[in-house]
N, C-alpha and C positions, 0 to 999 in steps of 0.2 A: 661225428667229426666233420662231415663236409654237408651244411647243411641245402648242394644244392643238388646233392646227387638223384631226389627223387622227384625232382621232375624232368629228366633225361632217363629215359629206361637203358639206353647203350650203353651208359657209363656205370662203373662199380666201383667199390672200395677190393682190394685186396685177390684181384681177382685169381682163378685156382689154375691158370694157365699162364705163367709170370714169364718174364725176360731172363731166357738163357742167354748171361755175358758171355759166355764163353764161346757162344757164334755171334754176337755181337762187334761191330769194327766201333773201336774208339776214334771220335774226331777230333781236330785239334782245336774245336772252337770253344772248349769248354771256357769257364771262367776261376775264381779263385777258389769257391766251393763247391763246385757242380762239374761233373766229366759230361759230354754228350757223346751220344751211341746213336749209328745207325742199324737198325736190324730190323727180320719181318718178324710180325706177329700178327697172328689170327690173318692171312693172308695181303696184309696189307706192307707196305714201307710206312716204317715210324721211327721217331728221334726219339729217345729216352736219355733224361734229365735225371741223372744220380746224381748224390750228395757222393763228396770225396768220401775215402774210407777216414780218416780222421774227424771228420764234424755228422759220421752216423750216430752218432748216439750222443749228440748234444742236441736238449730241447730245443734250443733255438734257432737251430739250422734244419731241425724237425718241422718245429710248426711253421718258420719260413716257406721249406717247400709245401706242406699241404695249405696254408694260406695261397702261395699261386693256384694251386689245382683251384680253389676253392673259386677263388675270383675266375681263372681262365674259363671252367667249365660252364659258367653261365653267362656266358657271352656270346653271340654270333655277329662274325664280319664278316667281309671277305678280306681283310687285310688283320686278322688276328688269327693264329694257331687253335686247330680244332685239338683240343684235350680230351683222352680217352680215357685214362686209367689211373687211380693213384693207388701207391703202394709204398709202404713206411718210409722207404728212401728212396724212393723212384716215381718221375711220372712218366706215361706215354700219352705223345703228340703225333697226329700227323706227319708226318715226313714234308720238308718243305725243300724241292728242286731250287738252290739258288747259293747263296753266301753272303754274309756281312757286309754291309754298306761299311765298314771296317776295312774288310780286306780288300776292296772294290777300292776304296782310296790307296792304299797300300802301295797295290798296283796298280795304281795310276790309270784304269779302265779309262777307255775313250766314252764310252757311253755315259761319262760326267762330264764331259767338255760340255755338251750340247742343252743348251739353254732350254730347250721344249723337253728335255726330258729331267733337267730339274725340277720344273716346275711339274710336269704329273706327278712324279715322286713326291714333291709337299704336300699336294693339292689332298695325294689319299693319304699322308699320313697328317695332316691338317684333319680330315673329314673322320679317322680313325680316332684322331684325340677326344673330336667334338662326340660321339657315339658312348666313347668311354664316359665324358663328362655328364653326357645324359642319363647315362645309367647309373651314376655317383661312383664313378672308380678314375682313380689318377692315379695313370703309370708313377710317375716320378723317379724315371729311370731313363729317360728318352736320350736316345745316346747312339754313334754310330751302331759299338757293339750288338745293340741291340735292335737294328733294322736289317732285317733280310730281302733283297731284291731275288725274286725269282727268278733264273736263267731262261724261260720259255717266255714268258708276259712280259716280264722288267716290273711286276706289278711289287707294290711292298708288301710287307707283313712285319708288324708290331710284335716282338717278342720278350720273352722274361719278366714275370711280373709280381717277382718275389720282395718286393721291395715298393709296392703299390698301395694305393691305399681306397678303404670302400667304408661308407656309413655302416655295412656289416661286421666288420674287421677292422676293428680302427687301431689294433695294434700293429704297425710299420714300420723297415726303419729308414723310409724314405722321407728326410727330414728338411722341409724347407729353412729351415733356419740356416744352412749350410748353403744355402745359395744369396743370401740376405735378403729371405722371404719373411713375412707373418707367417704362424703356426695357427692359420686360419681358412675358412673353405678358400677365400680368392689367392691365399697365399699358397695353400694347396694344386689348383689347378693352376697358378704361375707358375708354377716348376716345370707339367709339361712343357708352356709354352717360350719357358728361358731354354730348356732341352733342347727346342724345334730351334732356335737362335745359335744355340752353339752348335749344331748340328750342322748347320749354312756358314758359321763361322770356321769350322775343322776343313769344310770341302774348298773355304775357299784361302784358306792359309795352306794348305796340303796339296793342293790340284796347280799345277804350274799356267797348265790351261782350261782351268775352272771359266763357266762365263755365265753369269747369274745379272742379268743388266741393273737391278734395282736391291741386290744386296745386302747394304746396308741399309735401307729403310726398310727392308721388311726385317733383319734384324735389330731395327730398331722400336718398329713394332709389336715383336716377341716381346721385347724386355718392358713393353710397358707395365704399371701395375694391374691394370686392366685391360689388359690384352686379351683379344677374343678373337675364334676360329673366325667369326662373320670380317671381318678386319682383315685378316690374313687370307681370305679365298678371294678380298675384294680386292687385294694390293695382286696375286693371283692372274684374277680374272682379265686384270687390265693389261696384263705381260701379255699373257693370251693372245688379247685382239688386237695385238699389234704385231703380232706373229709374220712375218712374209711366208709364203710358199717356199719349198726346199729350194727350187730352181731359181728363185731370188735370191735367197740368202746365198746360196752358192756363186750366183753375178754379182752380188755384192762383196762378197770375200775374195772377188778378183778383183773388184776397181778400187776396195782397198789398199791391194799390193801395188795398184797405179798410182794408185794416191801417195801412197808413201815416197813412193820413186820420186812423184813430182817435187819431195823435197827435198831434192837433191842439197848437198851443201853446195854454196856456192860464193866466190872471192867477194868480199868486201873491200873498194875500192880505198879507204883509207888506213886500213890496218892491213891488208892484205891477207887477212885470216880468210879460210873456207868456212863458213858460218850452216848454220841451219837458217832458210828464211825468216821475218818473222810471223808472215800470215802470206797466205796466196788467194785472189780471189776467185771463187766459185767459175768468173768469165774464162781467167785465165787456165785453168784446168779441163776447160771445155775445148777452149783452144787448142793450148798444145796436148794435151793425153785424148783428145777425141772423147770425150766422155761427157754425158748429157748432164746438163746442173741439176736434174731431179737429182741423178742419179749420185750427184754429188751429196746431196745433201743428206738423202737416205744412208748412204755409206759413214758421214760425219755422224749420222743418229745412233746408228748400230757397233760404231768404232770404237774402242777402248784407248785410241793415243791421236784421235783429233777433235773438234771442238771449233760450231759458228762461233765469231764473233762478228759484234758488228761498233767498227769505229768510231761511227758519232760518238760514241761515248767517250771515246777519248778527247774529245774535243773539249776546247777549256770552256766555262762556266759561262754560259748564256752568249755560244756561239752558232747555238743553230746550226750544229755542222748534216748534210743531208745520211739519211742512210746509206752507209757501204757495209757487206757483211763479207766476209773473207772466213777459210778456214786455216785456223791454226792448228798446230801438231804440240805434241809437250812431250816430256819425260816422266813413267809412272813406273815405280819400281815398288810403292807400300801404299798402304790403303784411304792413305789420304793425299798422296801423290807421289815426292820424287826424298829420296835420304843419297846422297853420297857422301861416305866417310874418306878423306882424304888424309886422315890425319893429321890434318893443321891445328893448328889452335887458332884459329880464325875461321867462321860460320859463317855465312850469308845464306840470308834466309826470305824468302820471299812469300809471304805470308796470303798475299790477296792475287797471284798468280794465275787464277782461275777468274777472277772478277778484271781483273785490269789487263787492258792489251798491251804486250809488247815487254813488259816490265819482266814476268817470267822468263823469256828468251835472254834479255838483257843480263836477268842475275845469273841467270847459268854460266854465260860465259862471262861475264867478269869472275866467279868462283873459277871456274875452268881455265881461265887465264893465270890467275893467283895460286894456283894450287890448293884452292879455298875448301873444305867443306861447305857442302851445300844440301839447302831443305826449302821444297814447295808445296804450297797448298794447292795440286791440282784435280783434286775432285770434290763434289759434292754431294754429302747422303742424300739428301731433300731437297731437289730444286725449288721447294714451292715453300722450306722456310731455309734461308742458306745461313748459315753460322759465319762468324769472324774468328779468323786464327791470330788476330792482331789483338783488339778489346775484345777479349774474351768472358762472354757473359756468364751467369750468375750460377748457372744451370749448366755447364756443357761436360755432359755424361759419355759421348757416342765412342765407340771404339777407336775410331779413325784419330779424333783429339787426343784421344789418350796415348795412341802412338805417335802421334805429333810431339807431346809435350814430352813423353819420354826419349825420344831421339834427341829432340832437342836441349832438354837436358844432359844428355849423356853426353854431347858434344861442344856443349857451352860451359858446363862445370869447373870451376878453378878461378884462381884472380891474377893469371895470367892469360885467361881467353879472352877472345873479342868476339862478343855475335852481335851481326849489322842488319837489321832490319831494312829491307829496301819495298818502297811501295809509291805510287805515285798520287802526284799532286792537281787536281784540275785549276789549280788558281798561279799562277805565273808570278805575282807580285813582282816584285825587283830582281829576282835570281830565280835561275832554271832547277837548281839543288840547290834541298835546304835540309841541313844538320838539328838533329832532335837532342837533347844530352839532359835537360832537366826534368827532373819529377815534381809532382805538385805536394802540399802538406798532407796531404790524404796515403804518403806512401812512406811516411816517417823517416825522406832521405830527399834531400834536394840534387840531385843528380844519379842518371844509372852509370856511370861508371866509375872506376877508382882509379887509375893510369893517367891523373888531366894532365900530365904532361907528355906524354902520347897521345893522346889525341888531341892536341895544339900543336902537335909537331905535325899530325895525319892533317890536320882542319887548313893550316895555314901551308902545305904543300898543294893540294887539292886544290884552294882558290887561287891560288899563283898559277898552278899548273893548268887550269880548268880555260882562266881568263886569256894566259898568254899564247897559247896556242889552238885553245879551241870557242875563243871571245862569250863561254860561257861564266854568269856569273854566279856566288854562294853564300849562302848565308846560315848566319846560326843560331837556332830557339826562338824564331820566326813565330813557329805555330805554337798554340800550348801545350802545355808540358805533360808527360805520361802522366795518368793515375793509376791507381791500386789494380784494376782491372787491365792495363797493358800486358802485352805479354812479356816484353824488356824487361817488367816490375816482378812479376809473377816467377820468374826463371831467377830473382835475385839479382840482376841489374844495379851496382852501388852497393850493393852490400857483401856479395860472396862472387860477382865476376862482373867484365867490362862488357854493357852492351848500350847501341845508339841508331836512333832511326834515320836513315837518308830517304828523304822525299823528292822524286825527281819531275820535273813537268811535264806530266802524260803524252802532251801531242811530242815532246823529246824523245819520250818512251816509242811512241806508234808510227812517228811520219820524219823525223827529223835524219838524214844518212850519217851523219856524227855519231850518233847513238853507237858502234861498236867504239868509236873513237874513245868517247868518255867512257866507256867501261875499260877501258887498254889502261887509261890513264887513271880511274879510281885504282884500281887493281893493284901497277906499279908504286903509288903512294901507301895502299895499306899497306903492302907487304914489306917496303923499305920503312914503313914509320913502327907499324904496330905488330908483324911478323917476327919472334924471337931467331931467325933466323936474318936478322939485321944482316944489309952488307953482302948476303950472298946472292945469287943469279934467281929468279925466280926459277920454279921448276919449268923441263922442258917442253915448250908449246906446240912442239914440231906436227902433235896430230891437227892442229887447227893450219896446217898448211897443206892437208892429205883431203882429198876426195873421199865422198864417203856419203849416205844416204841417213839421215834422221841424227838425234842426239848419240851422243855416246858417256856410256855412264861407267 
């Protein structure tokens, strides 16, 4: 039956001194066909793996469990359960001092906030996969449920292996095809490695203060089709050596709380709103928070809600503007940046919010001034290849898009909505803002939206409004027109609802003090043109007249 029993003399089939249940404690981590039991035997603490009373005496939940014994017992890790005994419905295992990486999310243990001990926890169940795969055995079951951190070490252990698969036993019913793998060796070992992905993806949708700094790239490593443990210790290794000492990291999670402070909101002299800055420099934070600009900077590296930029970029096209680098602060609520549902039927969406200065602060509070729903692109998987949330390429798989696209749908949907792509322009031409509305032949519709009489009412308030008070001028389909790949086109733009880009002139966005002005006054024109709530008061503004530290969502 177990053909690895004899080359282990410790281990036996059927042995003549079995598991009295009845001094046995039942534990509650069993699963849906197995109870586990803590009890001693032959002087030891051991967990014992029953089949429920219902699937004893069906072959298949039979040779299920003696296929694990079969694989477990010719194994040695230290991060895999020592197996002693099997018996027709039962196996005995070492007793393992610890709990499910399950129940450890559940209750929300702090010992998952902390980034250094994510990463050893991968690192051995990383080095645990690769052991497996060398010996030709793939869990393909890799799942909280089935990681136990030890209470004494924090060390892992890979558990349950009824569902694995081995060039010896190739009957399984761990089926990659249910993950949208090949039912092939590489399709095989992808399955641990999609396991190890949504493993990082559970802890960091479930953990409020999860803090894993590279995340999604190593979850997007997982999912390659070629994903390999050497790949995953290397993305690893490099969190590693960039590790500060505890007593750093701890001075740095104080001059982030300074940090933050420094951005106090503060009056805008033309609109008289209390704003959030929209970048502070490095000198400036030196200045007044007393705080050194290494140390600035190291804080911006390690932070999850600020981010260098540096301004030249904002500078229009073949200005030569010299380096200034500033740090800016954002709003990050989901895994690709910021979703506020407001209920409107009008979105602004700021798609390049992480690439462009200024323009993210901008749309927030023009949404937060309108009453607007709002959505930003402010993080990135891969700084070393960065994706567009605007022309969105041919290929874009990553979790984060995916959560883009569906927020973004879900609040643009109908042919009564309006979603306003806002992103900025390095080229100035004749007008500060310039109106996007037609599509090209390539999107089988000559414009994204279907309301053109709304928005000739919004287009031709705007420039009136824009020029007479604020001597800015506008213009319309300037630039060329969306293709198939925009994302206005892709959401159904002109076809199933109303949506159109406003490009605004960057150094407007980064340096011009007008900038809340003109979001006061886009804002009041969408909502009296293109807002089904025509006519009435916008919603009340009164917190952008309150003191108060960072965004508010």
């Amino acid at each position: 039956m177990s053909q690895f029993l004899n080359q282990e003399n410790e281990y036996s089939i059927e042995h003549s001194q079995g598991i009295d249940f009845d001094d046995a404690v039942k534990l509650p981590a069993g699963g849906s066909t197995c109870d586990i039991y803590r009890t001693r035997w032959q002087r030891r603490d051991v967990f014992v793996k029953r089949l429920k009373e219902e699937f004893r005496a069906k072959p298949l939940y039979l040779d299920a469990l003696d296929k694990e014994f079969d694989v477990g017992v010719g194994l040695r890790h230290p991060s895999l359960p020592e197996y002693r005994e099997f018996h027709r419905e039962y196996i005995i295992m070492d007793y393992i001092d610890g709990e499910t990486l399950a129940l450890m999310i559940k209750r929300n243990d702090p010992w998952l906030t902390k980034e250094k001990n994510i990463v050893a926890m991968l690192r051995e169940l990383i080095d645990v996969v690769d052991y497996l795969h060398r010996h030709n055995v793939v869990h393909c079951d890799i799942k909280t449920d089935n990681i136990m951190i030890r209470s004494n070490t924090k060390h892992l252990v890979l558990i349950d292996f009824d569902k694995s698969y081995t060039d010896a036993l190739r009957d399984t019913s761990g089926h990659p095809s249910k993950y949208g793998l090949e039912v092939d060796e590489l399709g095989r070992t992808a399955m641990d490695f999609r396991g190890i992905g949504l493993v990082v993806e559970q802890l960091k949708s479930e953990l409020p203060d999860f803090n894993f700094s590279v995340c999604e790239h190593f979850v997007k490593a997982c999912y390659k089709p070629n994903a390999s443990c050497e790949e995953l210790t290397a993305i690893l290794d490099n969190i590693r050596s960039n590790f500060v000492d505890e007593h750093r990291r701890v001075y740095l999670t104080t001059v982030e709380e300074r940090l933050y402070k420094a951005f106090r909101r503060k009056q805008e002299p033309k609109t008289m709103y209390k704003c959030v800055p929209r970048y502070i420099s490095p000198a400036t934070i030196q200045a007044t928070q007393n705080i050194a600009k290494q140390d600035v900077i190291d804080t911006v590296t390690y932070s999850q809600r600020f981010r260098l930029r540096n301004l030249a970029t904002a500078a229009s096209r073949g200005s030569n503007a010299p380096d200034q680098l500033v740090v800016e602060m954002f709003p990050q609520n989901t895994t690709y940046g910021c979703c506020i549902d407001r209920g409107s039927d009008i979105t602004i969406v700021c798609p390049t919010a992480l690439s462009e200065a200024g323009i993210g602060n901008f749309a927030y509070y023009l949404a937060l001034i309108g009453g607007f729903n709002y959505i930003s692109k402010e993080v990135e998987e891969d700084i070393d290849e960065p994706t567009s949330f605007y022309i969105i390429p041919d290929k874009q798989k990553s979790l984060s898009f995916e959560n883009y696209l569906s927020d973004l749908e879900r609040l643009s949907t109908g042919k009564n909505k309006w979603t306003i792509f806002l992103i900025s322009s390095e080229t100035k031409k004749d007008a500060e803002i310039h109106f996007l509305t037609t599509a090209n032949i390539h999107t089988n519709r000559s414009t994204t939206i279907l309301d053109q009489d709304g928005f000739d009412l919004l287009y031709n308030m705007v420039t009136r409004e824009m020029e007479d008070t604020l001597g800015i001028k506008t213009d319309l389909n300037r630039y060329r027109p969306a293709g198939p790949k925009n994302v206005s086109v892709i959401i159904g733009g002109g076809v199933e609802t109303n949506t159109f880009t406003i490009r605004i002139f960057s150094e407007l966005m980064a340096w011009d003090t007008r900038y809340m002005a003109v979001a006061k006054t886009l804002a009041e024109a969408i909502d009296h043109t293109l807002s089904t709530s025509n006519g009435k008061q916008m919603p009340d503004t009164a917190t952008l007249k309150e003191s108060g530290l960072g965004y508010q969502q």
